[in-house]
PDB file of N, CA, C and O in Angstrom:
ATOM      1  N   UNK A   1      66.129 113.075  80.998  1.00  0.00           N
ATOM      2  CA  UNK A   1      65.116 113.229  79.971  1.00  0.00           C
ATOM      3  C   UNK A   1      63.756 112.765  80.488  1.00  0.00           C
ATOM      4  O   UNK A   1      62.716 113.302  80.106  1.00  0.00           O
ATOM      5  N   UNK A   2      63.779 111.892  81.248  1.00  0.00           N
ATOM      6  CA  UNK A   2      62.225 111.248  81.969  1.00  0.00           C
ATOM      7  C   UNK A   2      61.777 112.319  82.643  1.00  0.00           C
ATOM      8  O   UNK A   2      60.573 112.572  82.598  1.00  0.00           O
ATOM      9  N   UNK A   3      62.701 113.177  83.420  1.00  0.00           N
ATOM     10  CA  UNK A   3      62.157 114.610  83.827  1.00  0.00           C
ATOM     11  C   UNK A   3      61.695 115.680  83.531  1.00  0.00           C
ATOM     12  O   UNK A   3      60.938 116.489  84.067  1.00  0.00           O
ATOM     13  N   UNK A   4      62.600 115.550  81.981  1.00  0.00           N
ATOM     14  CA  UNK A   4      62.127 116.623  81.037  1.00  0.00           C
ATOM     15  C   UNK A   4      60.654 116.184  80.602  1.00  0.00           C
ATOM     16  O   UNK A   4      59.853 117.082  80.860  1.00  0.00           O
ATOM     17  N   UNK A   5      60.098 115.120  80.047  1.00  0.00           N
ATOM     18  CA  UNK A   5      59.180 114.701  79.935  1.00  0.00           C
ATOM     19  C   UNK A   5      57.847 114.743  80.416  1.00  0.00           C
ATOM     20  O   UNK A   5      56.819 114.722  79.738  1.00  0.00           O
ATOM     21  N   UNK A   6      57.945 114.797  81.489  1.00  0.00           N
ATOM     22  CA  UNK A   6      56.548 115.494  82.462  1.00  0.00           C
ATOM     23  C   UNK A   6      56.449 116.663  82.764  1.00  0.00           C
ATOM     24  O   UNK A   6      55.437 117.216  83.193  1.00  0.00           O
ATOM     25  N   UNK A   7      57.891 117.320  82.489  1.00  0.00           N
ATOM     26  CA  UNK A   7      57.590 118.858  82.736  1.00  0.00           C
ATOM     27  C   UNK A   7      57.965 119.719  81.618  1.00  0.00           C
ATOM     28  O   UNK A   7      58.105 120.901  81.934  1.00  0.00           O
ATOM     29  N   UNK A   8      58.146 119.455  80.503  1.00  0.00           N
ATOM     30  CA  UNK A   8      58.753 120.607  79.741  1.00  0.00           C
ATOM     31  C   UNK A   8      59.354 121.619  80.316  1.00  0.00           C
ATOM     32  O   UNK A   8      59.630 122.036  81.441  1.00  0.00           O
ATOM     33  N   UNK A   9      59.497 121.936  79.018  1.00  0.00           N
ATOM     34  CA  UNK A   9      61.254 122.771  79.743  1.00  0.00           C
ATOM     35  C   UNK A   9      61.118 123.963  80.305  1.00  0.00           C
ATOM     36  O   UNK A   9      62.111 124.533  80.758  1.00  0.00           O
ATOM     37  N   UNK A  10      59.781 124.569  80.369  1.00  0.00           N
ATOM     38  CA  UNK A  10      59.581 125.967  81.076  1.00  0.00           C
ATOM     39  C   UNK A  10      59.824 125.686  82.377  1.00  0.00           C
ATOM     40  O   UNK A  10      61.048 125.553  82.372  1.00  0.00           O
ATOM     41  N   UNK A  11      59.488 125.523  83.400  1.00  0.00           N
ATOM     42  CA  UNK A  11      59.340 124.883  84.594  1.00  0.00           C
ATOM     43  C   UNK A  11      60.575 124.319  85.257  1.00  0.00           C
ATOM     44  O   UNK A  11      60.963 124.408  86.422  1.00  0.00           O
ATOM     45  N   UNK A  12      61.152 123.636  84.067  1.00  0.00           N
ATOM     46  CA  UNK A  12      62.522 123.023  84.532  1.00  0.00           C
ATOM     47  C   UNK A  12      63.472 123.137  84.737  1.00  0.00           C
ATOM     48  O   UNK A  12      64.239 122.518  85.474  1.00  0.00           O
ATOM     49  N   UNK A  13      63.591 124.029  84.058  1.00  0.00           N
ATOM     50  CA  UNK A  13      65.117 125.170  84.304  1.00  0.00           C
ATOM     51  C   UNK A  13      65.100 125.696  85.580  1.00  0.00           C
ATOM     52  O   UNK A  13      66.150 125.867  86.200  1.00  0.00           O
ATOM     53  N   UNK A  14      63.663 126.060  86.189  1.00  0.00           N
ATOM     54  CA  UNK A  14      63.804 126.560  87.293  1.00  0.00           C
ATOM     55  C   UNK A  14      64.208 125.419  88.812  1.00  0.00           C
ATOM     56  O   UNK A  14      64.969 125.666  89.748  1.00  0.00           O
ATOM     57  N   UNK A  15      63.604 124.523  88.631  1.00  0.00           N
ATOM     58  CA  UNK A  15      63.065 123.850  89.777  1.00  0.00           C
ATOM     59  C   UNK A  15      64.674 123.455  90.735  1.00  0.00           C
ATOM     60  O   UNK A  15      64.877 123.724  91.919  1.00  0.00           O
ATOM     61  N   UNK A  16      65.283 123.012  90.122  1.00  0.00           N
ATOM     62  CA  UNK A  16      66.315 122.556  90.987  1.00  0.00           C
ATOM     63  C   UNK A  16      67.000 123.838  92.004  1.00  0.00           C
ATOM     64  O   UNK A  16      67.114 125.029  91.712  1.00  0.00           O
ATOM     65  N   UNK A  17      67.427 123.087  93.370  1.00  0.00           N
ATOM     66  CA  UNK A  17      68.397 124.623  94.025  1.00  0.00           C
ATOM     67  C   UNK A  17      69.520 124.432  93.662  1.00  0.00           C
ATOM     68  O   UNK A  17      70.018 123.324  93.458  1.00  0.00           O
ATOM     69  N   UNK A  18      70.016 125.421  93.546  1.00  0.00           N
ATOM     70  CA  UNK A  18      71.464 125.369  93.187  1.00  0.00           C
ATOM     71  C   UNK A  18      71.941 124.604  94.777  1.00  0.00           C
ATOM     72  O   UNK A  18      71.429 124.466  95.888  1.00  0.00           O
ATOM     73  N   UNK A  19      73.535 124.148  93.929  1.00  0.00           N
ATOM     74  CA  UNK A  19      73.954 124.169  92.760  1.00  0.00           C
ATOM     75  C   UNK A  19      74.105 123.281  91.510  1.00  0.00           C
ATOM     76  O   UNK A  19      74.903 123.223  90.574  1.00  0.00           O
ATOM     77  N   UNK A  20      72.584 122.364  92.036  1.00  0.00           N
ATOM     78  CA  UNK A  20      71.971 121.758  90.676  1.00  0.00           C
ATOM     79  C   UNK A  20      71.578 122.569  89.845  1.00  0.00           C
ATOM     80  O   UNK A  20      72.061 122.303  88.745  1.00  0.00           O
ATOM     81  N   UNK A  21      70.925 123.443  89.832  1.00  0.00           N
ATOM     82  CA  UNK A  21      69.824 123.887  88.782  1.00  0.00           C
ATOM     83  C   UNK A  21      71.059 124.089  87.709  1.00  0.00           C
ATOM     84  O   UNK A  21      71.243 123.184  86.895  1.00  0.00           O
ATOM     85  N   UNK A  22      72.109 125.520  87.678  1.00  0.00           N
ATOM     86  CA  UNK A  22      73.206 125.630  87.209  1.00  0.00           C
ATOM     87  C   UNK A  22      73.341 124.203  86.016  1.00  0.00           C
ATOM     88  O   UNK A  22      73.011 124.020  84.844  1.00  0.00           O
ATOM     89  N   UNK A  23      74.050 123.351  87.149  1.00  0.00           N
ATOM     90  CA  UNK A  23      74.277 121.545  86.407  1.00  0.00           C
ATOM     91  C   UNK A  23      73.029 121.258  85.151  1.00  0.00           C
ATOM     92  O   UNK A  23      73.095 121.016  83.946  1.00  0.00           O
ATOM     93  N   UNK A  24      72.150 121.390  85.914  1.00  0.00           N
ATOM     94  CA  UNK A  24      70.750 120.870  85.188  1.00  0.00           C
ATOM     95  C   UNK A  24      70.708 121.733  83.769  1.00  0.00           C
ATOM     96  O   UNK A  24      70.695 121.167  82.676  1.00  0.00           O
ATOM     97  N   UNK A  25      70.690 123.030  83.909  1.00  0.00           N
ATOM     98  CA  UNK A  25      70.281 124.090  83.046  1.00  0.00           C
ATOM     99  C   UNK A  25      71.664 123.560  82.091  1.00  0.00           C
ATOM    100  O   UNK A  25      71.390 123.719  80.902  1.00  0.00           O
ATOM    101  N   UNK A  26      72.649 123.151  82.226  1.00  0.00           N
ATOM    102  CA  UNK A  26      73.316 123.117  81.411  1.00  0.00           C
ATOM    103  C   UNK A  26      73.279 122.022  80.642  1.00  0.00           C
ATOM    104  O   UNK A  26      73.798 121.916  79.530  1.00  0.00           O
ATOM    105  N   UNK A  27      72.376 120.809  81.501  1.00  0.00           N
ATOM    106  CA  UNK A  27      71.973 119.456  80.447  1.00  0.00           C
ATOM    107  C   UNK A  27      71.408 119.771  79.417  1.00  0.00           C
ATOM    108  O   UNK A  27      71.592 119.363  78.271  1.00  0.00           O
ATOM    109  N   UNK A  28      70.407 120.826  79.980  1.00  0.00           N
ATOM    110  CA  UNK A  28      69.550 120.894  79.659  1.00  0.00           C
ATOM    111  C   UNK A  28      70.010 121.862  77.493  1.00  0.00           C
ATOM    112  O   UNK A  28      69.750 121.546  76.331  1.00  0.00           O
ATOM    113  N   UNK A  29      70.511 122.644  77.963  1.00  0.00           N
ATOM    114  CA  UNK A  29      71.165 123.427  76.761  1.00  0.00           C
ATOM    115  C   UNK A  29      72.191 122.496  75.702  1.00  0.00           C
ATOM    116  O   UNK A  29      72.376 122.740  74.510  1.00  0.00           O
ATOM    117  N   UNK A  30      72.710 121.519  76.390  1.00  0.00           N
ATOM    118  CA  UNK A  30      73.619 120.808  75.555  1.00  0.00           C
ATOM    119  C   UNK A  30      72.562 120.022  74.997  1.00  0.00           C
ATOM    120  O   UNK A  30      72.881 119.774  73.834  1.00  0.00           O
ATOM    121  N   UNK A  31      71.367 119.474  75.298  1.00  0.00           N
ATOM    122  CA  UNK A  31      70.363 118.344  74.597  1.00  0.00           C
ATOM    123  C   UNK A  31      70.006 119.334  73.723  1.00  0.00           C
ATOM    124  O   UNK A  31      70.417 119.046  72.599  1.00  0.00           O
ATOM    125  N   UNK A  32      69.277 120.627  73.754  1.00  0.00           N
ATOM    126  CA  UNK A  32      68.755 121.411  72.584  1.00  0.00           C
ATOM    127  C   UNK A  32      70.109 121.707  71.472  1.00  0.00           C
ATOM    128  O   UNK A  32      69.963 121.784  70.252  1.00  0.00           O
ATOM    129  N   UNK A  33      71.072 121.810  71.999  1.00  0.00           N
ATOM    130  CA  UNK A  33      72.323 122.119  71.210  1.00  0.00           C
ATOM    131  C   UNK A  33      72.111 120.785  69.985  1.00  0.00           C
ATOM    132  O   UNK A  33      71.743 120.845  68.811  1.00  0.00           O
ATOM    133  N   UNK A  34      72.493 119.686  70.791  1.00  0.00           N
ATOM    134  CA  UNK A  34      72.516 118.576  70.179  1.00  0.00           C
ATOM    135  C   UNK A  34      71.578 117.855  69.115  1.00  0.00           C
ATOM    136  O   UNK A  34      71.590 117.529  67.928  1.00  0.00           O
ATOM    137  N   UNK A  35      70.693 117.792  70.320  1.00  0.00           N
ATOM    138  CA  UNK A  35      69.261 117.045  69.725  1.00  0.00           C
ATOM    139  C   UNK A  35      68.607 117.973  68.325  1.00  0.00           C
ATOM    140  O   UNK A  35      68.698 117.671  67.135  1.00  0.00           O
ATOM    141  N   UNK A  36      68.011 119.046  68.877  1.00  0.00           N
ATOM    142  CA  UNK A  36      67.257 120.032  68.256  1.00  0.00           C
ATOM    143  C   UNK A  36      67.792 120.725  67.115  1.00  0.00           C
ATOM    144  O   UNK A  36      67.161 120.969  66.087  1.00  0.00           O
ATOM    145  N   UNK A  37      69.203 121.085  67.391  1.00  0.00           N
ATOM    146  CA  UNK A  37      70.016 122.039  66.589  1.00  0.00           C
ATOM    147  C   UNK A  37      70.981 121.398  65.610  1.00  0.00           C
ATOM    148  O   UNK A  37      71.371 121.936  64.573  1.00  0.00           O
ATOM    149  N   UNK A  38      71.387 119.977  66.123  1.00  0.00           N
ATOM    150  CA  UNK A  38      72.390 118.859  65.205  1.00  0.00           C
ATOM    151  C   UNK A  38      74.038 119.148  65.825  1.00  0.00           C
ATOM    152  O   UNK A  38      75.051 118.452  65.758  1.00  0.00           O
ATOM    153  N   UNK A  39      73.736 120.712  66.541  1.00  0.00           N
ATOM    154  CA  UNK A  39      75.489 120.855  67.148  1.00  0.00           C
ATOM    155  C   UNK A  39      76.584 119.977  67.578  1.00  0.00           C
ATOM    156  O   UNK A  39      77.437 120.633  68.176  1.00  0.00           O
ATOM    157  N   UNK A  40      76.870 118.718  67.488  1.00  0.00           N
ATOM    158  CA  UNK A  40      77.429 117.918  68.506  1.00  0.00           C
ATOM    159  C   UNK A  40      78.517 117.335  67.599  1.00  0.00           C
ATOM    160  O   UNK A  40      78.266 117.654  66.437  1.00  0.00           O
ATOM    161  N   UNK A  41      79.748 116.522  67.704  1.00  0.00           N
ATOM    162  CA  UNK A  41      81.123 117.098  67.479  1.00  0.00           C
ATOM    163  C   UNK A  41      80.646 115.414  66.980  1.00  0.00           C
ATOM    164  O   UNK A  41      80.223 114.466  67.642  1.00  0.00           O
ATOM    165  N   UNK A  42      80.926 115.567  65.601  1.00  0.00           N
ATOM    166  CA  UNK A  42      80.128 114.693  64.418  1.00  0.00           C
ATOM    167  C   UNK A  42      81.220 113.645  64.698  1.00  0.00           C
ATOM    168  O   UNK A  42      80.850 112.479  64.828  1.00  0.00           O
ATOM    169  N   UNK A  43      82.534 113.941  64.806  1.00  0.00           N
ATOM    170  CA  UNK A  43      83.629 113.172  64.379  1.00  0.00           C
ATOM    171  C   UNK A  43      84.207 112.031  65.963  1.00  0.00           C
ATOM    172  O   UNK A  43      84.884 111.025  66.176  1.00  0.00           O
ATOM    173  N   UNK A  44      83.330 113.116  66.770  1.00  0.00           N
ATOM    174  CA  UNK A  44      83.632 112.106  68.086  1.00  0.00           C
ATOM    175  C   UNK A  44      82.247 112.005  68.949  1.00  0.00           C
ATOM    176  O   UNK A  44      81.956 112.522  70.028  1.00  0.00           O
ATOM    177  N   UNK A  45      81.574 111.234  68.167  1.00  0.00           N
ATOM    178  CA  UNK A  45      80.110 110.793  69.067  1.00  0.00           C
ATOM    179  C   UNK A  45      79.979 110.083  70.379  1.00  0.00           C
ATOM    180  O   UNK A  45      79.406 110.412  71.418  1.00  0.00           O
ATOM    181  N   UNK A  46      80.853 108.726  69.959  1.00  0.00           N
ATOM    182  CA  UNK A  46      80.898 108.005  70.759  1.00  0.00           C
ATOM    183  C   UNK A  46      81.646 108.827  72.172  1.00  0.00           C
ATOM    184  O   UNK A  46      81.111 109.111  73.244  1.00  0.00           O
ATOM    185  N   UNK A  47      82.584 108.989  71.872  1.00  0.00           N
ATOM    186  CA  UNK A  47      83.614 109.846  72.972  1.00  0.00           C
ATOM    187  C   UNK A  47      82.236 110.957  74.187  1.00  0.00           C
ATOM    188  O   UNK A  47      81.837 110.965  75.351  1.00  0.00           O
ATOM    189  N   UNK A  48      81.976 111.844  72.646  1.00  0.00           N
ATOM    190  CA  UNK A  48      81.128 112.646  73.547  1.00  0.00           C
ATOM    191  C   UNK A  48      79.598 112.076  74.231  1.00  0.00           C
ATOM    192  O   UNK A  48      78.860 112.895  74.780  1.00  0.00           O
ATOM    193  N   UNK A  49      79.234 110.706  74.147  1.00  0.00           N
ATOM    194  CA  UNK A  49      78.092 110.130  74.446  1.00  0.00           C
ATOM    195  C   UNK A  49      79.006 109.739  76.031  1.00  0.00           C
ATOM    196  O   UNK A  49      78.557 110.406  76.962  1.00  0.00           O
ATOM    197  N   UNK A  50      79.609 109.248  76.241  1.00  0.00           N
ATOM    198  CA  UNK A  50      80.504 108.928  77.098  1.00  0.00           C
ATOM    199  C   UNK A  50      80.922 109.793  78.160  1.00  0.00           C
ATOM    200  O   UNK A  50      81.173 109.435  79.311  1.00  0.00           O
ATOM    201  N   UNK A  51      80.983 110.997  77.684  1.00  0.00           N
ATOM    202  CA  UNK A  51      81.203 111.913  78.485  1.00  0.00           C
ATOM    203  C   UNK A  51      80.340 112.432  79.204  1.00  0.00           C
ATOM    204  O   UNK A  51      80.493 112.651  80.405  1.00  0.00           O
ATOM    205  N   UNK A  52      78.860 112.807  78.244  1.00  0.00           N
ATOM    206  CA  UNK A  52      78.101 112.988  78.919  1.00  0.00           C
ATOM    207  C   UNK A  52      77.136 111.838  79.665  1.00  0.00           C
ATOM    208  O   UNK A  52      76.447 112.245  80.601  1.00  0.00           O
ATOM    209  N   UNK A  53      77.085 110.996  79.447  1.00  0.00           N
ATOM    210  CA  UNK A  53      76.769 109.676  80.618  1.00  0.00           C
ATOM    211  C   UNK A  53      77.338 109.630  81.505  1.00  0.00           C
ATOM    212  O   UNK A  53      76.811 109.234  82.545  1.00  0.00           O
ATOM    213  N   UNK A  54      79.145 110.164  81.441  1.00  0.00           N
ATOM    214  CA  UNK A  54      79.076 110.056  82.729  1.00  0.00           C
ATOM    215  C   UNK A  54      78.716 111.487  83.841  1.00  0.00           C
ATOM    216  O   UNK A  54      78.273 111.501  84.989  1.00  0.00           O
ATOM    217  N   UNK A  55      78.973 112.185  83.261  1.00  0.00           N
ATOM    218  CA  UNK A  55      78.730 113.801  83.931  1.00  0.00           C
ATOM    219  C   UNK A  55      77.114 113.618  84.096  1.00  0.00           C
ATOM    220  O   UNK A  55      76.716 114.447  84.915  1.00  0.00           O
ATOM    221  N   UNK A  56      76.237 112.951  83.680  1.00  0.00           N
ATOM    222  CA  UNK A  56      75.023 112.914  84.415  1.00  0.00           C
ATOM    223  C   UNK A  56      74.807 111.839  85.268  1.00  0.00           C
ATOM    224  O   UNK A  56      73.868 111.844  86.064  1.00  0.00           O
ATOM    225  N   UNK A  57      75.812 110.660  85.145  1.00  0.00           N
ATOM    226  CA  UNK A  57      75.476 109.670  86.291  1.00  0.00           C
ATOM    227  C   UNK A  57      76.256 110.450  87.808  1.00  0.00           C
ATOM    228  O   UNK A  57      75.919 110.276  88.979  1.00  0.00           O
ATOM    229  N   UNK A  58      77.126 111.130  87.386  1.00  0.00           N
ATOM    230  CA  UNK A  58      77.829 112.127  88.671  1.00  0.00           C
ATOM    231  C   UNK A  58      76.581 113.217  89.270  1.00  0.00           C
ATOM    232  O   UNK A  58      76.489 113.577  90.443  1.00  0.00           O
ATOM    233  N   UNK A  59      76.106 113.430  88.682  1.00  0.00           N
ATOM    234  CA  UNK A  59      75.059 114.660  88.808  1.00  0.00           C
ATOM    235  C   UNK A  59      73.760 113.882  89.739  1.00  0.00           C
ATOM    236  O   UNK A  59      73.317 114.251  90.827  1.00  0.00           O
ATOM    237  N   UNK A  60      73.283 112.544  88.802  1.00  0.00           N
ATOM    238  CA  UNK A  60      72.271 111.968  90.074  1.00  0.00           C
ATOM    239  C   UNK A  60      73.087 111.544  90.552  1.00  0.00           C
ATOM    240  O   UNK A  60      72.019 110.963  90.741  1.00  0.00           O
ATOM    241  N   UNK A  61      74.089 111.088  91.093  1.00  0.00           N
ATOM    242  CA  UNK A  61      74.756 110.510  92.102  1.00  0.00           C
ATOM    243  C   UNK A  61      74.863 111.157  92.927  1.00  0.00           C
ATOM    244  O   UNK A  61      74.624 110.674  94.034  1.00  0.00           O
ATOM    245  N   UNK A  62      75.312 112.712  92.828  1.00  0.00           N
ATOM    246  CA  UNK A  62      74.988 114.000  93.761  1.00  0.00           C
ATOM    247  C   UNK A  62      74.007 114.034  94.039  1.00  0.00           C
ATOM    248  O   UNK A  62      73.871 113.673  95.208  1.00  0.00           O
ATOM    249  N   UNK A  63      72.838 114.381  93.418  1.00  0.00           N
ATOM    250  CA  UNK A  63      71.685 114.200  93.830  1.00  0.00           C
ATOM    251  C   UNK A  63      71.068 113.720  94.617  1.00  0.00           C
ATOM    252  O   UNK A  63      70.414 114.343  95.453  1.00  0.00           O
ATOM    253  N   UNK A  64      71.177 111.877  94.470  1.00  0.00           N
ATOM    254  CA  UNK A  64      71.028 110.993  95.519  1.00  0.00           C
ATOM    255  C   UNK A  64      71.272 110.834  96.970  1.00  0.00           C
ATOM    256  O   UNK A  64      70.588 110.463  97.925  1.00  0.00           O
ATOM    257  N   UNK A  65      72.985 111.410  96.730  1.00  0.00           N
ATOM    258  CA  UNK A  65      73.800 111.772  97.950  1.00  0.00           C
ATOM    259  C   UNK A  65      73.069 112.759  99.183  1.00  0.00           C
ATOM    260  O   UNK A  65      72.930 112.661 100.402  1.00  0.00           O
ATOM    261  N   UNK A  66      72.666 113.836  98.043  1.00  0.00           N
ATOM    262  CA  UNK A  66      72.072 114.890  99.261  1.00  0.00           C
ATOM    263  C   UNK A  66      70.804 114.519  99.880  1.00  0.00           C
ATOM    264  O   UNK A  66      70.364 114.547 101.029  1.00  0.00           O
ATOM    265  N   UNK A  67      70.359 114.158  98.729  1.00  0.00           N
ATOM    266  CA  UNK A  67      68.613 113.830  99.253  1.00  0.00           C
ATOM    267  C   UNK A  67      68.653 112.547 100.420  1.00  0.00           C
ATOM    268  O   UNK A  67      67.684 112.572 101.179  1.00  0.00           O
ATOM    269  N   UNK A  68      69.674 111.401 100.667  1.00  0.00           N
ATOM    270  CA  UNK A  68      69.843 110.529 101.083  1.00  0.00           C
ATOM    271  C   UNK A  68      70.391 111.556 102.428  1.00  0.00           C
ATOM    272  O   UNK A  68      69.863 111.199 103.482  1.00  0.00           O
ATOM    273  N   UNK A  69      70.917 112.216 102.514  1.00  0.00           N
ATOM    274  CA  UNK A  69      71.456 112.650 103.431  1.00  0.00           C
ATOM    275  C   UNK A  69      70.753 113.787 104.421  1.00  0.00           C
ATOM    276  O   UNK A  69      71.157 114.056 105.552  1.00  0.00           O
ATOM    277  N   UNK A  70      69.698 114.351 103.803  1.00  0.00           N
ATOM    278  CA  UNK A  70      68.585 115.516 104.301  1.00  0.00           C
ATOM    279  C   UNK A  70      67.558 114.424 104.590  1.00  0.00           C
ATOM    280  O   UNK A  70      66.833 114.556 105.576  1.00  0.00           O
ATOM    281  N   UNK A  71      67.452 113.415 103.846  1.00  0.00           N
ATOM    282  CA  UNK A  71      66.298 112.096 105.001  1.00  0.00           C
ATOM    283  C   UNK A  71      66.605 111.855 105.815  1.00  0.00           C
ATOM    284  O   UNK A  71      65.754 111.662 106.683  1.00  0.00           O
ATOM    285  N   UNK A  72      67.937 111.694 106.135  1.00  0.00           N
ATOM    286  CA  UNK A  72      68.650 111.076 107.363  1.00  0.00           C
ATOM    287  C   UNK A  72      68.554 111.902 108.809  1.00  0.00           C
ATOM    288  O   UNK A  72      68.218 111.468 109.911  1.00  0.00           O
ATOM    289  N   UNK A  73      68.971 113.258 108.415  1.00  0.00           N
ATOM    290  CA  UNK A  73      68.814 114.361 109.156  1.00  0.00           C
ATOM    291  C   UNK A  73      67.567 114.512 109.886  1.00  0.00           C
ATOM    292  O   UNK A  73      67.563 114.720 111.099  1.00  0.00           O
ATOM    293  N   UNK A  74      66.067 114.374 108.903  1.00  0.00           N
ATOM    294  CA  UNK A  74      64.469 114.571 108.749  1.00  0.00           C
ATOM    295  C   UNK A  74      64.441 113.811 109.952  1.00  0.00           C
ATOM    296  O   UNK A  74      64.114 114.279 111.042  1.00  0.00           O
ATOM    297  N   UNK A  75      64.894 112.263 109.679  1.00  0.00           N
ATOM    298  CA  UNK A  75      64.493 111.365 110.553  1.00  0.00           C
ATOM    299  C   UNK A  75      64.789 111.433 112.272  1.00  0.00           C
ATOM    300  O   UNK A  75      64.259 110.697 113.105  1.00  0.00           O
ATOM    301  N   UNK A  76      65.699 112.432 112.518  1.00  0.00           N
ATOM    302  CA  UNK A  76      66.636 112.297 113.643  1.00  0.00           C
ATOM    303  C   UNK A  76      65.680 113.026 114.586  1.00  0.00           C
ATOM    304  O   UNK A  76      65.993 113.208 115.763  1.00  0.00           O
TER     305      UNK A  76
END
């Protein structure tokens, strides 16, 4: 969301390469689902807050991984 924040969402959908963007674009649709629209599974919040915390701490963790790993390369 800090990302979404400086860029709105035109822009953002695009920016990542796959096979983030894919990942991303789909955060990105479940927050409007949720947030915007109220869609989100009333009876299991907690569960689904959980789920998705962790499927985005996996996602920057990927993230991290590669970018940590294409510096490494840069540097050589």
């Amino acid at each position: 969301m800090t990302y979404l924040s400086t860029d709105r969402w035109g822009s953002a959908r695009k920016m990542p390469p796959e096979p983030y963007g894919s990942k991303f674009k789909d955060f990105i649709n479940i927050h409007i689902e949720y947030f915007y629209h109220g869609n989100y599974p009333k009876d299991e919040v907690k569960e689904e807050f959980d789920l998705w915390c962790r499927r985005v701490k996996e996602f920057i963790d990927e993230l991290e991984s590669e970018t940590m790993r294409k510096t490494r390369r840069l540097e050589r």
